[in-house]
N, C-alpha and C positions, 0 to 999 in steps of 0.2 A: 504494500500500500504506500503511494505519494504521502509526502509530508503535508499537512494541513496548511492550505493555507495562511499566510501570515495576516491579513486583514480580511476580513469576509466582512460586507456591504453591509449595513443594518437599512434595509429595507424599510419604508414608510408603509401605510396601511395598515391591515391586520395581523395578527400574530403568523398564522396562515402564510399571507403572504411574505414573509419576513421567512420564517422556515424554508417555503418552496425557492425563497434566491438564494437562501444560504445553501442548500441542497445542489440548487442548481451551480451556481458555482464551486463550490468542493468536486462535482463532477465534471466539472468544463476544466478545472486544473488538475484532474486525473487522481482525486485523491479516494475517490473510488473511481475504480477502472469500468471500461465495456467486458460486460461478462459475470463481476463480480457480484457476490449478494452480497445486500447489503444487511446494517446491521436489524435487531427487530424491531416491532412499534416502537413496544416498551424500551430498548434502550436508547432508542433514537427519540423518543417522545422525552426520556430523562437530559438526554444530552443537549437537547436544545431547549429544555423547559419550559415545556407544554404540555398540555393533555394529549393524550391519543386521537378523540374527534377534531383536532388541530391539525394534528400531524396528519390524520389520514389523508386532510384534505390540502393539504400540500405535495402530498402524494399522490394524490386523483389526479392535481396536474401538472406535475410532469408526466402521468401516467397518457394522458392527453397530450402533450408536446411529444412524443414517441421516447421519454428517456427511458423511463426504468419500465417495469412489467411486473405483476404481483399475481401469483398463484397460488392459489388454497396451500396450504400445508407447504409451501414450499418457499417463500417468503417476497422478497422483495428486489429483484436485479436488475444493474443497469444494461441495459439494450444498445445506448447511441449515448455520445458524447459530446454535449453542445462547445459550441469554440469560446474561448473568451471573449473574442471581440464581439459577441453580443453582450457583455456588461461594459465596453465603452461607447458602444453609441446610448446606452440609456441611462436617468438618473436611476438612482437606488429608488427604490419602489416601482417603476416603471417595470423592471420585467413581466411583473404580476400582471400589473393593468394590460400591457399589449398584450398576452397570452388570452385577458378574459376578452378582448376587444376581438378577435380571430375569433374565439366560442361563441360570442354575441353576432359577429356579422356572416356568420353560417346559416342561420335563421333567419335572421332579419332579410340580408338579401336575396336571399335563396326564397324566399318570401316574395320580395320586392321580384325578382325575375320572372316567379312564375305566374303575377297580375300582371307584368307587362305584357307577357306571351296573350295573356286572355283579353286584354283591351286589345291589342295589337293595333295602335294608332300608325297611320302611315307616318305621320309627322314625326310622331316618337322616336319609328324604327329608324326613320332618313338620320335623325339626330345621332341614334345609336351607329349607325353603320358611319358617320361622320367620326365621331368618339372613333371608334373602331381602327379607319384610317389611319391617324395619325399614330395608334401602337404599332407601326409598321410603317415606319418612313420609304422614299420610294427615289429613285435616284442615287446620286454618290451621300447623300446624308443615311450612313447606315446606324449612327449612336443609337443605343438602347434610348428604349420610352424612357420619360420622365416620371415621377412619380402623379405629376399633376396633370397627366394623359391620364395614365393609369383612372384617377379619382376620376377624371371627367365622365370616362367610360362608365364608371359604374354609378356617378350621377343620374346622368343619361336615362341609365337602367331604371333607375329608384323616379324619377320622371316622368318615366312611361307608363307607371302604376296610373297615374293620375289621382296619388291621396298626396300631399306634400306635405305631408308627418316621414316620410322614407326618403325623399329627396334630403330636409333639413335633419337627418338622423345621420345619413352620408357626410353630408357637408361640417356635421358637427365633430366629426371624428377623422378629419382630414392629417390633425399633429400626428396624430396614433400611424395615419396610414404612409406618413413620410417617413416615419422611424423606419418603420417595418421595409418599406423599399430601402432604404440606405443601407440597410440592415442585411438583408437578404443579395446585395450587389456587392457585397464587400463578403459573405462568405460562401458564396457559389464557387463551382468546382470547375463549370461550363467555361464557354467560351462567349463571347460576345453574342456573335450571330445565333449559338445556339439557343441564350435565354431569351433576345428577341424571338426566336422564331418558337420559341413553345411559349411565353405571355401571348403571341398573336394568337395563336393554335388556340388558347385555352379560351383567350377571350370570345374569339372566332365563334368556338360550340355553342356560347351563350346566346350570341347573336344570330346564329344562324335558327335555335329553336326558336327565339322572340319573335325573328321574322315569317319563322312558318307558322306559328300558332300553335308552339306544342310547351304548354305550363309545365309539365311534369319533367320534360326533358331540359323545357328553363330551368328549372328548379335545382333540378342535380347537376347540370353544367357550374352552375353560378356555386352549387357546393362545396363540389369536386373543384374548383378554383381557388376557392377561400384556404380547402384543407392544402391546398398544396401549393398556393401562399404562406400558409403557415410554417409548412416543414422548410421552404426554404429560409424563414428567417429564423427557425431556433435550432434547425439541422443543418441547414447548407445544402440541403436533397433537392 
């Protein structure tokens, strides 16, 4: 086992969150390894002093981030091993908040996509497949999207609902979604061209069901995007 960290963050928010970034960190610096189990509730609920329904729920997510993995009778192991430089783009407490902001906008827009599909406003769509466009620059400008492409697109999306409580729920959480790009472009493994061309890819499915009028296929396009937004900014996948 790595030597413990010598500073570990003291996390803002709940006790919870404060556990899950010390957790998190201790395994981003290899102080428990991929592979490893880790120690039990109980000693880990002593070692960071807290109750057990604390710790559990610091363990749900990263159970939820893909780090560790928990099996009946068989305890607690790490899986993946996030990088550190996901705690320097963010303040202390921040990691918590981004990771619940990804769980929240799995629903919400997965939501928001699949009333777009059922309005299916031509207006909407033209809007969307405009959004859509510029994730995919055309010429010698081949630079990855921006993150504020990115948000537009999925503006757009939350737009074409036509309720704008999902439009201003997007827009309200736009800090969250620049982190998490900055985030996620500094520890991918790809190549330029390749992470443009799978954000195009992924956004592409959404829009292509919005514009045919298929909700359910909006729905889990817009899912299947968010989950795998996620893993790239606390995995690197």
């Amino acid at each position: 086992m790595a030597a413990e960290p010598e500073t570990t963050r003291k996390a803002a928010g709940t006790l919870s969150d404060q556990v899950y970034e010390q957790i998190y960190q201790a395994i981003s610096h290899g102080y428990w390894k991929v592979g490893e189990k880790m120690p039990t509730e109980v000693e880990l609920a002593e070692r960071f002093g807290v109750s057990r329904p604390v710790l559990r729920e610091a363990l749900m997510r990263l159970r939820i981030d893909g780090v560790v993995e928990s099996r009946q009778g068989a305890g607690t192991r790490v899986v993946s091993a996030p990088s550190r430089s996901v705690m320097e783009f963010a303040e202390p407490g921040s990691i918590a908040d981004l990771q619940r902001c990804y769980e929240f906008r799995v629903g919400v827009e997965g939501e928001a996509a699949f009333m777009a599909a059922e309005c299916r406003s031509e207006a909407r769509i033209a809007d969307i497949a405009e959004a859509l466009e510029k994730l995919l620059p055309s010429g010698e400008e081949q630079a990855l999207p921006t993150a504020d492409h990115d948000i537009a697109f999925h503006v757009a999306v939350a737009r074409a609902t036509e309720n704008s409580y999902y439009a201003q729920t997007i827009e309200a959480i736009t800090q969250a979604l620049h982190v998490g790009t900055r985030i996620a472009r500094v520890l991918s493994h790809w190549s330029e061209d390749h992470r443009r061309d799978m954000l195009h890819t992924e956004h592409k499915r959404i829009y292509d069901a919005i514009a045919a009028g298929e909700p359910e296929q909006a729905r889990q396009a817009m899912r299947a995007h968010i989950e795998s937004a996620r893993r790239r900014v606390f995995l690197g996948q």
